[in-house]
N, C-alpha and C positions, 0 to 999 in steps of 0.2 A: 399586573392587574391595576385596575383607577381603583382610585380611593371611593366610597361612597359616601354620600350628606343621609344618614341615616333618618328615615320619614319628613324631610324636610321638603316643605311644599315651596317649590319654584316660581309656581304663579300665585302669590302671594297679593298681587296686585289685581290681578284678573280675580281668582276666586276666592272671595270674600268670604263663601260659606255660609253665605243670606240665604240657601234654596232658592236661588233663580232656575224658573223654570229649563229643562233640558228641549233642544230640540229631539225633533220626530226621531225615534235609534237609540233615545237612552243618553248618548254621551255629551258633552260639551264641545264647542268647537277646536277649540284649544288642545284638547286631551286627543283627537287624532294623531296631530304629529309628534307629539310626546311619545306617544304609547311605539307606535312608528318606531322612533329614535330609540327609545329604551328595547323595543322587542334586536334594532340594528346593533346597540351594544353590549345586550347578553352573549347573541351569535360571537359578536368580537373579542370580548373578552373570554368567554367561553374557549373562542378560539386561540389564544395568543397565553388562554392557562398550557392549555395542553400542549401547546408549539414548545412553552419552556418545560415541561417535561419529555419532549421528544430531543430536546439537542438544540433548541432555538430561543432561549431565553431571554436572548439580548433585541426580540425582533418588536416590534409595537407597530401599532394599524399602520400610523404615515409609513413604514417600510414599506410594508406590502402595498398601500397604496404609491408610493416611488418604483416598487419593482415592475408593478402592471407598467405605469408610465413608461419606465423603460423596453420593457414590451420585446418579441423575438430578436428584432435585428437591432438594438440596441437605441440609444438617444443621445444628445450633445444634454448636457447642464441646463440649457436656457428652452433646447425641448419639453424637456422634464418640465419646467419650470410654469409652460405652458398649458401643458398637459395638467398638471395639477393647479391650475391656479394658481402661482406663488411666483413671489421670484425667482431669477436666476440663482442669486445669493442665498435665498432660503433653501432650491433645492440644492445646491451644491453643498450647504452643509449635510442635509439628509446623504447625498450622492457621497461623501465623505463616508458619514457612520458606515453605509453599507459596504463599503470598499473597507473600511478599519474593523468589521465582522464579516470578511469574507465571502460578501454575495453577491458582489457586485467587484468589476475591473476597470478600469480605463484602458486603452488603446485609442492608435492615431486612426482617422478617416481613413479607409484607402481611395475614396474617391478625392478628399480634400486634405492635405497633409496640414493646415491650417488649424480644423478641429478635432479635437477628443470627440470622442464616442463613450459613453456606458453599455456597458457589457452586465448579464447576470453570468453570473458563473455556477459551473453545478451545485454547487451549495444554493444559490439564490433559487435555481430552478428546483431543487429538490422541495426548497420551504413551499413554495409555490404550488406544487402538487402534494405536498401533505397535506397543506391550508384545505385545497380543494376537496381534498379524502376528509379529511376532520368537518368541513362544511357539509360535505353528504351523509354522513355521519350525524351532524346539531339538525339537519334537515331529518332526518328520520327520528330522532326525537321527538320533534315539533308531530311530526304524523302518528307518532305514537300517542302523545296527547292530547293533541287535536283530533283526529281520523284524520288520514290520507284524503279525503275528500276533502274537508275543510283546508287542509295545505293547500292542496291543489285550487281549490275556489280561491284563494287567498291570494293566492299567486296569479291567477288569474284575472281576478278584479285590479291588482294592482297594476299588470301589463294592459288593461283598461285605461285605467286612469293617468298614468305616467306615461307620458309622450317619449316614444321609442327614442328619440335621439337625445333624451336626457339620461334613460334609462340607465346606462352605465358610464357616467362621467364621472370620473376624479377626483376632479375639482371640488371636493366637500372645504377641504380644508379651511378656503378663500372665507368662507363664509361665518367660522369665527374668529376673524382679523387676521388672520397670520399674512405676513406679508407679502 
């Protein structure tokens, strides 16, 4: 699980708490992608409580974000690498963890004896389709206390707004400095 900053206000800089007027909607501009982000890390960690009481304890978001990378028919280190945003170096440590918890393998190319390949292995693949089940799952929650309409509006606004070919990229990590 993350630690939390308990009531601790982030934008500290931006809101001042002066009652500046809110645009047309009520909210600030600012507090979209927050709320965004905070609504993406409840789902995550919500999800990765439950993974360590299913037998996955040792697993955190960058896994699962490495395992998609590596993806059905497997990926070289520098793949990955690309794939998420990072280094080579960066993910081949992650491409380690999951090899030393069991979810992943190396193996030689058969097309290039030159490079390694990553492999998940059924352990990687089972987390992978629990995730999925436990996500449909935090998803019918959300409908339970939203209404199933408002999900779905939700969902749909945001396949609006979000350019399909970013829609599912990886790549989050890059974007708080990792390397």
């Amino acid at each position: 699980m993350v630690d939390h900053a308990a009531k601790e206000n982030v934008n500290q800089v931006v809101d001042n708490g002066k009652g500046e007027s809110r645009p047309e909607g009520g909210g600030r501009g600012y507090e979209l992608p927050l709320l965004l982000f905070g609504g993406f890390r409840t789902l995550i960690d919500r999800l990765h409580a439950r993974l360590a009481t299913e037998g996955h304890p040792d697993l955190r978001p960058a896994h699962g974000f490495a395992m998609q990378a590596i993806g059905a028919r497997g990926a070289t280190a520098s793949e990955i690498g690309r794939r998420l945003g990072v280094s080579k170096q960066a993910a081949g440590k992650t491409v380690d963890r999951l090899l030393a918890l069991g979810y992943a393998e190396r193996a030689d190319d058969p097309t290039d004896a030159r490079r390694k390949l990553v492999h998940l292995t059924p352990r990687g693949y089972a987390a992978l389709a629990r995730s999925a089940a436990i996500f449909d799952e935090l998803r019918a929650e959300w409908a339970a206390a939203l209404g199933a309409d408002r999900v779905r509006d939700l969902e749909a606004a945001l396949r609006n707004v979000v350019p399909e070919e970013t829609a599912f990229r990886l790549d989050a990590t890059s974007w708080l400095g990792a390397p």
